[in-house]
LOVEX-141773 format. One line per field, with one value per residue (C-alpha): x, y, z; residue in three letters. Coordinates in nm, 3 decimals. Example, Ala and Ser with C-alpha at 12.3 -4.5 7.8 and 13.67 -1.06 7.14 Angstrom:
// LOVEX-141773
xx: (1.230, 1.367) $
yy: (-0.450, -0.106) $
zz: (0.780, 0.714) $
type: (Ala, Ser) $
This chain:
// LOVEX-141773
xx: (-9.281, -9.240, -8.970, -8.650, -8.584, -8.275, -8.572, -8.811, -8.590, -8.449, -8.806, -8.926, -8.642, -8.729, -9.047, -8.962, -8.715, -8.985, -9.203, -9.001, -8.863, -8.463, -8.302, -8.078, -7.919, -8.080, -7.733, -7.617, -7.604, -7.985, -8.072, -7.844, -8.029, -8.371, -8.292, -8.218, -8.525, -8.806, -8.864, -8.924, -9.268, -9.275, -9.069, -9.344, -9.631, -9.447, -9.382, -9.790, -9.760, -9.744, -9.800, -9.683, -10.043, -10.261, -10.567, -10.703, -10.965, -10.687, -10.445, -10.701, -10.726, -10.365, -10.263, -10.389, -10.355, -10.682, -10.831, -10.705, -10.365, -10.282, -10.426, -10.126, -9.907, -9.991, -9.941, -9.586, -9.518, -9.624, -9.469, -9.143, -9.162, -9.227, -9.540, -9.737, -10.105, -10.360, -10.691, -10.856, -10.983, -11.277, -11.415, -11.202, -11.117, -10.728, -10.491, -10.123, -9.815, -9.510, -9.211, -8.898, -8.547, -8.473, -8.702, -8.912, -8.746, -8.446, -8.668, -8.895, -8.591, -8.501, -8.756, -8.801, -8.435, -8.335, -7.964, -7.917, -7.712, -8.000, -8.019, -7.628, -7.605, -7.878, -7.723, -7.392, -7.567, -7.794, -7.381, -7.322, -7.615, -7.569, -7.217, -7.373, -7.591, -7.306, -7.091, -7.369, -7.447, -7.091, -7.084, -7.348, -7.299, -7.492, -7.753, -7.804, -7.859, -8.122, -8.333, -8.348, -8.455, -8.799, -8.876, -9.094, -8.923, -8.882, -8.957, -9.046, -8.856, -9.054, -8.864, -8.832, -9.166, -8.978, -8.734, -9.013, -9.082, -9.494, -9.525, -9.632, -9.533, -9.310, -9.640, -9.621, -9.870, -10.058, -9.950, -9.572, -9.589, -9.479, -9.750, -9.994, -9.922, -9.903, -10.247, -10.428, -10.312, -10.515, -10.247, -9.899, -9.575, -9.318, -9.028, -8.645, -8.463, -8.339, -8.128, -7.931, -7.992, -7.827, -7.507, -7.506, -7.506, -7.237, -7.040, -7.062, -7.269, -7.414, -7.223, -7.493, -7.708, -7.740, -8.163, -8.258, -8.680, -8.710, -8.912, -9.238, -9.541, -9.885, -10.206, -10.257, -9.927, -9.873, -10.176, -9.988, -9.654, -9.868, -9.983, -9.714, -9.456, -9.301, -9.346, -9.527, -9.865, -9.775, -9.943, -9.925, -9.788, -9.467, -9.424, -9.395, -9.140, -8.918, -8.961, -8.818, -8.508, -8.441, -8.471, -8.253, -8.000, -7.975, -8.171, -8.429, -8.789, -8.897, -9.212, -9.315, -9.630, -9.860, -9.750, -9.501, -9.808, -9.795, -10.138, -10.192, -10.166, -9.758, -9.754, -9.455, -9.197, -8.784, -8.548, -8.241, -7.832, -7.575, -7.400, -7.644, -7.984, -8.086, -8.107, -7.854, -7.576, -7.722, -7.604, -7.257, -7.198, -7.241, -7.569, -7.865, -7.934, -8.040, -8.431, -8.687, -8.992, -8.888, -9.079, -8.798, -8.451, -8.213, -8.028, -7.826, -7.796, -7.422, -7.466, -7.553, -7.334, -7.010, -6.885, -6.877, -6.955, -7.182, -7.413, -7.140, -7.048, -7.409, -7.581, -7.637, -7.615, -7.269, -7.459, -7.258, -6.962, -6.720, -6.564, -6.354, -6.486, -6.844, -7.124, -7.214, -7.546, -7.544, -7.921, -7.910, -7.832, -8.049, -8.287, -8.465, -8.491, -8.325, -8.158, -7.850, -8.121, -8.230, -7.868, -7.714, -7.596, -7.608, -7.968, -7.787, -7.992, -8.363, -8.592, -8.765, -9.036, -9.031, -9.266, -9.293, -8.975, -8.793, -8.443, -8.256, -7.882, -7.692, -7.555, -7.117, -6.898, -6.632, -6.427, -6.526) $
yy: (6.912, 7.185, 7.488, 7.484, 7.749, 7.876, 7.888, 8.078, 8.359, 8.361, 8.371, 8.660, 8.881, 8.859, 8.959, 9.283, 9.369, 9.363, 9.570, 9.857, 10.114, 10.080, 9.772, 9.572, 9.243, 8.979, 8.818, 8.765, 9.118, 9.167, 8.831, 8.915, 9.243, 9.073, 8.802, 9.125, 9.188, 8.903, 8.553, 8.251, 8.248, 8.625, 8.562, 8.276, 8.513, 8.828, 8.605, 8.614, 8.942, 8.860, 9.247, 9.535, 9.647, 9.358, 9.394, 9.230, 9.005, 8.956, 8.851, 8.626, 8.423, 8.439, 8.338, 7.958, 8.185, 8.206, 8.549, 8.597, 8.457, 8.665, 8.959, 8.904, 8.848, 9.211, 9.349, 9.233, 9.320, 9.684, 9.759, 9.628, 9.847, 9.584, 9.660, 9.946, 9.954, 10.213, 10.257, 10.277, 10.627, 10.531, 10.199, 10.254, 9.865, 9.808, 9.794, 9.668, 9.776, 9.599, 9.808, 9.737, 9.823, 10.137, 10.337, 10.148, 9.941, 10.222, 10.450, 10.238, 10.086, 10.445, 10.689, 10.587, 10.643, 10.344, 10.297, 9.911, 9.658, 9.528, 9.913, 9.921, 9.643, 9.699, 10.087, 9.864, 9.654, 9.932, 10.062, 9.732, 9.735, 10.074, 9.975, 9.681, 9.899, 10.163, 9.824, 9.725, 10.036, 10.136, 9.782, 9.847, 10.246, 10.283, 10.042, 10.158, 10.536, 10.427, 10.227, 10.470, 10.752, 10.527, 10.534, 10.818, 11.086, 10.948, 11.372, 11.711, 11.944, 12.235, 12.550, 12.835, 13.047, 13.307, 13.329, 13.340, 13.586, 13.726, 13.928, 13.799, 13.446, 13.368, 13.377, 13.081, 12.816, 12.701, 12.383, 12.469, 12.685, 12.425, 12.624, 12.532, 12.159, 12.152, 12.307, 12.039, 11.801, 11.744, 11.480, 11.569, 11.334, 11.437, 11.145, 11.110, 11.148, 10.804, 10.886, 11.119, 10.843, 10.562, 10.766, 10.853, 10.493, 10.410, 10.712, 11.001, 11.296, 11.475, 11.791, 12.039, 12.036, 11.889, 11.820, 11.481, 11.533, 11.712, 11.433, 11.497, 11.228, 11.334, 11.233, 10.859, 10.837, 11.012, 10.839, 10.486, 10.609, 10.792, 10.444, 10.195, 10.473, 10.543, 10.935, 11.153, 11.383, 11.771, 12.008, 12.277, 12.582, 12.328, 12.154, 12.520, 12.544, 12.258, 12.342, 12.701, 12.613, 12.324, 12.632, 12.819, 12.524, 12.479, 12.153, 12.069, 12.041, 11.686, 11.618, 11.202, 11.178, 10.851, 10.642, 10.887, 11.113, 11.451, 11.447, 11.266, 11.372, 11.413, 11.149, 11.299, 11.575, 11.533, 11.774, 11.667, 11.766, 11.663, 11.478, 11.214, 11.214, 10.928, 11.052, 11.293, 11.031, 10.760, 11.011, 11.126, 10.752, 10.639, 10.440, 10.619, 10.934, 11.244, 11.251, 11.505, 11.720, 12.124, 12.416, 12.715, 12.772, 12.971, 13.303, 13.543, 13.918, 13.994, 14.375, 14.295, 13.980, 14.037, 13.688, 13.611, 13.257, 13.167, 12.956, 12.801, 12.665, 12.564, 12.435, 12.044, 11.957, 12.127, 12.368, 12.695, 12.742, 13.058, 13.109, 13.360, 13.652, 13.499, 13.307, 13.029, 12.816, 12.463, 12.482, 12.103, 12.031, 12.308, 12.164, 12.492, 12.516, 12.861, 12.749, 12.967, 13.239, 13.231, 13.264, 13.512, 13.853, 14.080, 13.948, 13.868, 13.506, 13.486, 13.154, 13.184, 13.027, 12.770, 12.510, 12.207, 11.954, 11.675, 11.713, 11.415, 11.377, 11.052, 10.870, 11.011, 10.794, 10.628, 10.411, 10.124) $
zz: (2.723, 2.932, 2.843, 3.039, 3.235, 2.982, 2.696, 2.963, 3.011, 2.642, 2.523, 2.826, 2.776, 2.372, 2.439, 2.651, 2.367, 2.166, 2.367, 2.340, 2.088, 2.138, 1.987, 2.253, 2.235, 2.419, 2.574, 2.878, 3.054, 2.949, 3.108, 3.452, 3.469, 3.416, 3.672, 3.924, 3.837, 3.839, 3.955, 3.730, 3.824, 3.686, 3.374, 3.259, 3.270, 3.066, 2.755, 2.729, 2.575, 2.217, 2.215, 2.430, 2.619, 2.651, 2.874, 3.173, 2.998, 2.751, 3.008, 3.135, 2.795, 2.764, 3.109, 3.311, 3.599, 3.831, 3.857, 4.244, 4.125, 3.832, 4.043, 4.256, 3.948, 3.807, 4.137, 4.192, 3.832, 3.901, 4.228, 4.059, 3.750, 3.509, 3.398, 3.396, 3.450, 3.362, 3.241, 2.914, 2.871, 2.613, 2.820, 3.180, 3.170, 3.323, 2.993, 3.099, 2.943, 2.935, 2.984, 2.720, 2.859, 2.735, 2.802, 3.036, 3.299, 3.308, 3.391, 3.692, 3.859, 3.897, 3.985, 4.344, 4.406, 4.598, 4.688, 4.780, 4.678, 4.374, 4.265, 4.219, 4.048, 3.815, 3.747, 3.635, 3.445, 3.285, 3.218, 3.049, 2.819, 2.696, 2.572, 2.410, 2.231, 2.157, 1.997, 1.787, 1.677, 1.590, 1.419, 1.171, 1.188, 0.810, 0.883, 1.182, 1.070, 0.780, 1.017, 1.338, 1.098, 1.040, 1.394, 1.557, 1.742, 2.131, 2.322, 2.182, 2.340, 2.512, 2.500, 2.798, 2.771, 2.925, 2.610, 2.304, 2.099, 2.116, 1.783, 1.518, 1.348, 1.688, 1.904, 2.051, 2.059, 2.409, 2.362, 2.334, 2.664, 2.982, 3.229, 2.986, 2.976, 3.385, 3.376, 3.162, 3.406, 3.767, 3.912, 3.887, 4.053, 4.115, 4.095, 4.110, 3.813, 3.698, 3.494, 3.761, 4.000, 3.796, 3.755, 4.123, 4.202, 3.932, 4.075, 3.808, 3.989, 3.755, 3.648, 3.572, 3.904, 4.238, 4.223, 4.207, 4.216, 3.911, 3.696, 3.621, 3.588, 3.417, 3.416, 3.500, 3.460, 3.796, 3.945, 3.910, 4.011, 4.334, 4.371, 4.359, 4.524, 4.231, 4.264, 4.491, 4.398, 4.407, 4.335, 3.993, 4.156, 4.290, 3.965, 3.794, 4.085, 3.979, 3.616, 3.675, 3.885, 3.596, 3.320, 3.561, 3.588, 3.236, 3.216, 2.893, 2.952, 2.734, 2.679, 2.631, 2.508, 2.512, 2.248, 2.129, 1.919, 1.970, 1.873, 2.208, 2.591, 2.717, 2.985, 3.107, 3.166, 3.247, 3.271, 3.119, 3.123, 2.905, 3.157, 3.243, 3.082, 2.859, 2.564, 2.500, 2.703, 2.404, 2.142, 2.263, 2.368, 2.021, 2.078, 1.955, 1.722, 1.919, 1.781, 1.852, 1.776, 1.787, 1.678, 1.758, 1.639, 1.827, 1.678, 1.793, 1.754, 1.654, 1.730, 2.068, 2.131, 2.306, 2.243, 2.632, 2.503, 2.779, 2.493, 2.409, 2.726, 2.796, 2.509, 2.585, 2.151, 2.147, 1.856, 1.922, 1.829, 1.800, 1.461, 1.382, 1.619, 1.552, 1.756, 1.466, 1.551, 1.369, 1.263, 1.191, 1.586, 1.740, 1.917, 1.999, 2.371, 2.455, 2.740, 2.556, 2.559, 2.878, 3.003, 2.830, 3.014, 2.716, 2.576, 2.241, 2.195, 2.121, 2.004, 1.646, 1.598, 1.296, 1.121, 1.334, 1.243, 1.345, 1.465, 1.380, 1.440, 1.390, 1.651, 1.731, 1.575, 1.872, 1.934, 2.214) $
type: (Unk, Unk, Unk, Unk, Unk, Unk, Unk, Unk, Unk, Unk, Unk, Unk, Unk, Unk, Unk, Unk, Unk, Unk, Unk, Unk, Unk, Unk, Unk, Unk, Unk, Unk, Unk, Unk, Unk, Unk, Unk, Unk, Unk, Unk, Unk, Unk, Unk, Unk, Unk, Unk, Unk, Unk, Unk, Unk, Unk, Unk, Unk, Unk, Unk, Unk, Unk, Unk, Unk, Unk, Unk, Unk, Unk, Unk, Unk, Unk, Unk, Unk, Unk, Unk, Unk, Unk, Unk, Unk, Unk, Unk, Unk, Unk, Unk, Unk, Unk, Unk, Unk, Unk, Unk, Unk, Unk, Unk, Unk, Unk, Unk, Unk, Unk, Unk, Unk, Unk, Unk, Unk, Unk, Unk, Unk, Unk, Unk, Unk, Unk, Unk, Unk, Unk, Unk, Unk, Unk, Unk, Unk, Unk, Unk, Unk, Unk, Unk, Unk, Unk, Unk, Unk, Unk, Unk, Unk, Unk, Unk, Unk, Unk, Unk, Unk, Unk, Unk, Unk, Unk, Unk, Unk, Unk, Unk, Unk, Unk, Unk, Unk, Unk, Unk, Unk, Unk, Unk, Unk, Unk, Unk, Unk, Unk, Unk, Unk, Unk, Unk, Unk, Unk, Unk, Unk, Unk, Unk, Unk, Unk, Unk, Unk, Unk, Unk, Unk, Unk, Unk, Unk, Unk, Unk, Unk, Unk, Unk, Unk, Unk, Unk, Unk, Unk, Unk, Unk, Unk, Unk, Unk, Unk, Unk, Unk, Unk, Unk, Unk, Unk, Unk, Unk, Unk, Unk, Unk, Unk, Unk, Unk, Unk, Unk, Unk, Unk, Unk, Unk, Unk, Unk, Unk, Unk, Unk, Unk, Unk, Unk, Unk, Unk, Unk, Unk, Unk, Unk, Unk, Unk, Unk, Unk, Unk, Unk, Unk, Unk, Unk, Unk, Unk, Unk, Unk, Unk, Unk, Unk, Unk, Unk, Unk, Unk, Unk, Unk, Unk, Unk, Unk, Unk, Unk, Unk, Unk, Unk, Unk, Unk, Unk, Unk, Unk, Unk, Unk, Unk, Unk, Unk, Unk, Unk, Unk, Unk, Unk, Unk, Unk, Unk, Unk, Unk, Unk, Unk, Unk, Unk, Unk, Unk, Unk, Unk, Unk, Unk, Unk, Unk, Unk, Unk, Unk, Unk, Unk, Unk, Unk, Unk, Unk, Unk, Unk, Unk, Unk, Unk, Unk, Unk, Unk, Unk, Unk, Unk, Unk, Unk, Unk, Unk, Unk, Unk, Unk, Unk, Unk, Unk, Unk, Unk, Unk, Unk, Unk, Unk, Unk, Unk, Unk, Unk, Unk, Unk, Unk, Unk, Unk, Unk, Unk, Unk, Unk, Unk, Unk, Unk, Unk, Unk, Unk, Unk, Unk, Unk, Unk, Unk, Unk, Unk, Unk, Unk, Unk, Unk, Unk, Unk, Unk, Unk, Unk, Unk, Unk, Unk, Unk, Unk, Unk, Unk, Unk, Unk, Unk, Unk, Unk, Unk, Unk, Unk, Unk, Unk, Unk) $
């Protein structure tokens, strides 16, 4: 017998959960968003992947779709954001991805930065699931804690070049430097910000700046979003353009790299604010724990600090603080990316240059 269409969905939005890295609750707000999303027809042919990148002779063993049929399928799937599809780098055949929530269709639903009716509702319903996840997390707040600290950091922050140290053990390392990383690249989108965009449409502008094409796609990753009109190709001299007004702007160049390995290409750069961007608005919401790769700590030079408390003001982990008549930095929350540096008058703030570590901070305890 046949699945009804309740089990179809159940058993297709499972199996995007499980694609992805963030936990969510497959109830009714994920299904709503998903039926925003894709048809029936669609929903039948994601619950193939018993695994998250499957590829096309794969999907052909998997699927009792024809070849000119399930063509069509992975088309549709793409231009909607569902899947992502990109070559194998050691044999070139097609590997497909599918995309979990968070990050994944977030992101794709955003980065053209579409305004109808289907976008608005999905931002609200994006809204919706991230107080799910802030509920359950809050719920099981211990459990919670133990488990995310077994899963890899999701960015490694890359710090302002401008703001590093060159003598000695603070030389920085080429892979560190943001011009470097934009160099290895030929292709280069640029995209909207989702997250930006999704507050926008759930009306909460963003606080710290007024760009909205400041994401950055790498690599194949910017060939496919070229492709399906996701982002558009620029070229290396603009995208040090838009990373230099973010630094100026006090937004955080993350690196994403493929699979999350550092030892592996970065796929992708955002530059992130307090106010909207995923990641830090799934930490102060109570969701997720702020998690991160970081080679540089910040530190200040009390002779020359007049305790204007400009770092204060701007540093996105709230890891400054003024106590009695003295700039404090919370090592434990520094995520090393001198934007406190690169904005102070009196030249008091400088980056160090550490052994590689993770920066994990647990999730804010809050009330729903």
């Amino acid at each position: 017998m046949a699945p009804k269409r309740d089990e179809l969905w159940q058993q297709a939005a499972q199996t995007i959960v499980n694609a992805g890295m963030v936990p969510v609750v497959v109830g009714d707000t994920l299904l709503e968003l998903l039926q925003t999303i894709i048809t029936d027809e669609q929903t039948a042919f994601v619950s193939v992947f018993d695994k998250p990148s499957l590829n096309i002779d794969q999907l052909r063993e998997k699927s009792d779709l024809g070849d000119l049929q399930l063509e069509e399928m992975l088309e549709s799937l793409m231009r909607e954001g569902v899947i992502v599809g990109i070559p194998s780098k050691r044999t070139g055949i097609m590997v497909y991805r599918l995309l979990g929530p968070f990050p994944g269709l977030f992101e794709y639903t955003n980065l053209r930065g579409e305004t109808g009716p289907k976008q608005k509702k999905l931002a609200q319903l994006f809204e919706n699931l991230f107080d799910e996840m802030r509920d359950l997390t809050q719920e099981n707040y211990e459990l919670f804690v133990e488990t995310a600290k077994q899963f890899p950091p999701v960015v490694r922050i890359i710090p302002i070049e401008e703001e590093i140290a060159e003598e000695g053990m603070d030389k920085i390392m080429p892979f560190e430097e943001v011009s470097n990383i934009v160099d290895k690249f030929d292709e280069i989108a640029l995209a909207h910000c989702y997250c930006r965009h999704s507050k926008d449409l759930v009306d909460e502008p963003c606080q710290t700046t007024d760009e909205r094409l400041n994401c950055l796609l790498l690599g194949k990753s910017a060939r496919f979003a070229a492709d399906y009109d996701f982002g558009k190709l620029i070229s290396k001299e603009e995208a040090r353009q838009v990373l230099a007004k973010a630094a100026d702007e006090g937004l955080v160049h993350k690196a994403f790299h493929i699979h999350l390995n550092t030892d592996l290409d970065e796929e992708a750069i955002c530059n992130c604010c307090k106010c909207c961007c995923g990641p830090f608005q799934m930490y102060y919401r109570g969701a997720a724990a702020y998690h991160c790769h970081s080679n540089y700590l910040a530190v200040v030079n009390e002779d020359a600090c007049t305790l204007c408390e400009t770092c204060v003001e701007m540093c996105p982990m709230e890891t400054i603080e003024l106590i009695d008549d003295t700039i404090v930095i919370h090592e434990e929350k520094c995520i090393g990316f001198g934007v406190c540096a690169h904005h102070c008058a009196d030249e008091a703030m400088d980056l160090k240059r550490i052994e590689a570590r993770t920066v994990f901070i647990p999730p804010r305890r809050v009330s729903a």
